[in-house]
Structures are given as C-alpha cells and as structure tokens.
N, C-alpha and C positions, 0 to 999 in steps of 0.2 A: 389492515392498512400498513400500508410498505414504508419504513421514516424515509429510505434513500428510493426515489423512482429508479433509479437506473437500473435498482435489482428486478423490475418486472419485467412480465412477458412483452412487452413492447420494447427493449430492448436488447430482447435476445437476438442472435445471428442464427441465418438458416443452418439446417444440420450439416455437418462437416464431413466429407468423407475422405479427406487427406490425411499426409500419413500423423500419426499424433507424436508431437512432440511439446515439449512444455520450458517455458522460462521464469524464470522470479527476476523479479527485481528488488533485491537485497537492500531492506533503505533503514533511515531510523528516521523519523519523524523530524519535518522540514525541513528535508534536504530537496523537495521538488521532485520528490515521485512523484505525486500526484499528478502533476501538470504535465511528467513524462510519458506515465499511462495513458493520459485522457489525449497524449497526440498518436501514442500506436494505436490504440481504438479508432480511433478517427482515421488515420493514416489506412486501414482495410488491410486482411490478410495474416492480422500476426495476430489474431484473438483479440480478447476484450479484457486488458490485465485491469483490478480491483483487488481489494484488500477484504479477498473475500473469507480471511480467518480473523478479519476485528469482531469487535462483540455486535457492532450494531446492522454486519451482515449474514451473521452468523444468525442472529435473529429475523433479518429479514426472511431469509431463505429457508429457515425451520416455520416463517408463518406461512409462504408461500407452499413451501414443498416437504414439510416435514412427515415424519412417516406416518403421525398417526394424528387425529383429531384431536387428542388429548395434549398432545406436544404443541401441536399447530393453536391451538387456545391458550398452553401457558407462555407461551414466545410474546403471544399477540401484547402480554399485558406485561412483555421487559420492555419500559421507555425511560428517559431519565435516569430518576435515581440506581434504580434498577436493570438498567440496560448492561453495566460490567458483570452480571449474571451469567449473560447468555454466552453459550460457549463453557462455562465454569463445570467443574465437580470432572470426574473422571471418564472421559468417553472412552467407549473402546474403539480400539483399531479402525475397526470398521464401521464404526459409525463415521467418522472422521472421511476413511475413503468413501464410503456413501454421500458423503454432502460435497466433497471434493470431485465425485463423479458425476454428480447431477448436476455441479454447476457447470465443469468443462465438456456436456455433453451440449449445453446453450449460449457458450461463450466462446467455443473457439469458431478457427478461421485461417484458411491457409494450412491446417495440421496443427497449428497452433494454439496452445493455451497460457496464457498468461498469469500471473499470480505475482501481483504486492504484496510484500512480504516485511513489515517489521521484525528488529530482530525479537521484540521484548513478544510477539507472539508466534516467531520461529521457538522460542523457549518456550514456550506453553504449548506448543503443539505437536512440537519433535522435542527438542535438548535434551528436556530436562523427563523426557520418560524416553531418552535413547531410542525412537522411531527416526526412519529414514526418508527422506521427501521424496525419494527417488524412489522407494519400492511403492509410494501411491502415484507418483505422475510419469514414471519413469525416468530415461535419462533428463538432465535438465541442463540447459543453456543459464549462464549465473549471469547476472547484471549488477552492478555493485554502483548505489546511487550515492555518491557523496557529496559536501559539500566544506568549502576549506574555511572557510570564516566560521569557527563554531559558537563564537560570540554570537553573530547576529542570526545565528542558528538556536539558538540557545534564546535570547529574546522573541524570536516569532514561537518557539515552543513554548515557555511562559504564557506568550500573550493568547494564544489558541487554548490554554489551559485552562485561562480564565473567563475569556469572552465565551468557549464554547464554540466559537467560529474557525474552521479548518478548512474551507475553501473557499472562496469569492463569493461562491452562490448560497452560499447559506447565512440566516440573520445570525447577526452575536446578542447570546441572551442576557450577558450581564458586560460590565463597564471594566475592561482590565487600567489597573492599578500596578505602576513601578514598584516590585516585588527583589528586592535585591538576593535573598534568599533563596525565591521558587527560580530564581534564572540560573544561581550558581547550581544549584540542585540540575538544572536542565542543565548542564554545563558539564557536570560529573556524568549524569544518564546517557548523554551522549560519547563521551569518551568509553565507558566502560562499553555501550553497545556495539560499538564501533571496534571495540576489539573484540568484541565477543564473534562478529563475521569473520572478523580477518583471521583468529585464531580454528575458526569451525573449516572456512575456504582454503586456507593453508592446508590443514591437518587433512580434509581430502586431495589436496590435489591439484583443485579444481582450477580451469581455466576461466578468467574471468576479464569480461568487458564493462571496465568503469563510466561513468557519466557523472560529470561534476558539476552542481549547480552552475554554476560560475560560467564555465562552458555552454548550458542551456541559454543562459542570458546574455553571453558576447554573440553566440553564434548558434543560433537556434535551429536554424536546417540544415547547419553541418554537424551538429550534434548529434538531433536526431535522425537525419540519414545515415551518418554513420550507423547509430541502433539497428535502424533496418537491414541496413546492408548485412550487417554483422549476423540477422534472422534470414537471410535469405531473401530480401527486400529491395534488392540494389535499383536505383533509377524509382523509387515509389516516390510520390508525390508527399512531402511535408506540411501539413496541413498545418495554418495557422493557429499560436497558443487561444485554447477556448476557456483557458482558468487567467483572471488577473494577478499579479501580483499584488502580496498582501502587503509588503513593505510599506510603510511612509514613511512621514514625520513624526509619528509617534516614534514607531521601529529606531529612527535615527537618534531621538532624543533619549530613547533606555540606551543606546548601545553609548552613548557620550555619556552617559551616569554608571554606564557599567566598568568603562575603560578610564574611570576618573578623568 
C-alpha cells in the first residue's frame, strides 16, 4: 500500500519522447513549494515536480518499484515511526540514479522533469557525499522557492511538526501546542538552509528563477506564469491553486506570541 496516491500508476503521465531536460525547485520547508508543484503538474507539459528524495516517497517507490522482493517487503513495513529509515544508510551512486530514472521515466512531460528539492535532503543526497545533481538529471533549470516573513515560516513549520499535517489534504494526527522553542529552532533551521542554497547556487554559478511565497499569494497567475514561461511554457493556462492554505487564526495567534 502507497501512504501518498499520487506516487501510483494512476498517476503517472504517458511516456515522454521530448527532449529531456530537468528543473528543481530549491525550497526549504513552508515556503509554498508544494502548492507551486502541484499547479505545474496541473498546468501540463513541465512534468510532474514531487519531492521525490523525502523518506516517505522514497519509500513509496522502493514498494512500488523496488529492485527486488526483498526490498519491495522491507519498504512495505517503514510507516510512522519508522518511515525516516527509508532512504537512510549509504546508497551507491547508482542506486540513487536508478530510483531517480525510474521515476523521471513516469513523470515527466514536455521533455521535462521536475524535482522538489529540500535543502536538508539536497545534503543527504548530494552535499554532504560531494555527488552532482546534474551528472544524474543533467543540465538543470534552478528555481529558488522562498519566502520573506520567516516568522510565520517558522510557525507553520512548528505547527506541521507537530500535527503531522503538511498539506490541506491530509488528517493531523495530533493537536499542536504553542511551542516557543520548536519555532525558534524552525527559525535558526531555516536561516541556516537558506544559506546553505545560496552559498551551493552561488559557488556554481548558477542561474536562477526565484518565486516568493508572497508573490504566489498577491498574484498567483502572474507568478506562476511567469515559472512557465521561464520552462518554456509561455501563454499555458494557470490552473487554479488545488492545495488551501494552512494559515488561520491559530498561525496568527503563535506569530503575535512570537513577536511579543
């Protein structure tokens, strides 16, 4: 059993024969990737971008498609507590390209493949054992997701920490609680990530096309037609947001206990 559908075959896009090119989207956790991906999926032609190096797809996709029955049986049984397993201990190379090839051979679209990219699992997957992202996808188009109020960045990553809840459509398992601690903690995790891109995308080179929450939310089909345009996409139709925003009046109330 799949925890996320999206990762099955029912979701997958017909096979691709454009030419292959690949983008990330550079984020750190609640700045609105998510809701960015889930409108270029929707939008048609630029792939199907997911965060397909977190633990709980890296599991999906070793039960789906893992290489052997014995892998495909131990994946089955990471859920919960046990789900930051998956992905863990040292893969080689090429296992990494293997699970990175099988998925952008069922997700892209347009020549495109997509990839949300946390930076805390850009370090686990490239950094910090010195691999290149571009010797498994090739060249890559950078997208740099940010978001300028890191306060209230910082309280929706708290509050997702605790509830367990990260998108609209999934239940929260438990009741978060004003946490003054786990927020400034999200508060340092976030600044430190945050340089951690800019010092990685500097040190290449690299050209790169920002997206500011902020911006998603004043002006949501100039935003992300901009994205498009920027993929090759210009005049595509912006499909309206399919994730709500998680904000309320709780969100409002941490952030007035945070900012004294």
């Amino acid at each position: 059993m799949l925890l996320d559908p999206r990762n099955g075959p029912d979701f997958d896009l017909p096979p691709d024969t454009g030419p292959r090119q690949a983008y990330v989207l550079a984020s750190v956790p609640r700045s609105g990737s998510t809701l960015l991906a889930r409108a270029l999926w929707e939008a048609g032609g630029v792939g199907a971008p997911k965060e397909y190096l977190n633990p709980m797809q890296i599991r999906d996709w070793e039960v789906r498609l893992g290489a052997s029955a014995a892998r495909r049986g131990l994946h089955r049984l990471l859920r919960g507590p046990l789900l930051p397993l998956a992905g863990r201990g040292r893969w080689p190379r090429e296992r990494l390209a293997g699970h990175l090839e099988r998925v952008r051979a069922r997700r892209s679209s347009g020549g495109w493949f997509g990839l949300k990219l946390h930076h805390h699992h850009f370090r686990h997957w490239f950094g910090d054992r010195g691999w290149d992202p571009e010797a498994m996808l090739g060249p890559i188009t950078w997208v740099r997701v940010l978001r300028e109020d890191r306060e209230a960045q910082a309280v929706s990553w708290a509050r997702a920490l605790q509830t367990g809840q990260w998108a609209s459509w999934q239940d929260p398992r438990r009741t978060a609680r004003y946490d003054a601690r786990l927020v400034r903690r999200c508060l340092v995790a976030i600044a430190r990530q945050e340089a951690g891109w800019e010092a990685w995308l500097d040190a290449r080179g690299a050209a790169v096309h920002v997206v500011r929450y902020e911006a998603l939310v004043a002006d949501w089909e100039g935003t992300v037609g901009a994205l498009l345009a920027h993929l090759g996409r210009e005049g595509a139709g912006v499909p309206a947001p399919s994730l709500a925003r998680q904000a309320d009046e709780v969100s409002e109330a941490w952030l007035r206990r945070l900012r004294g």
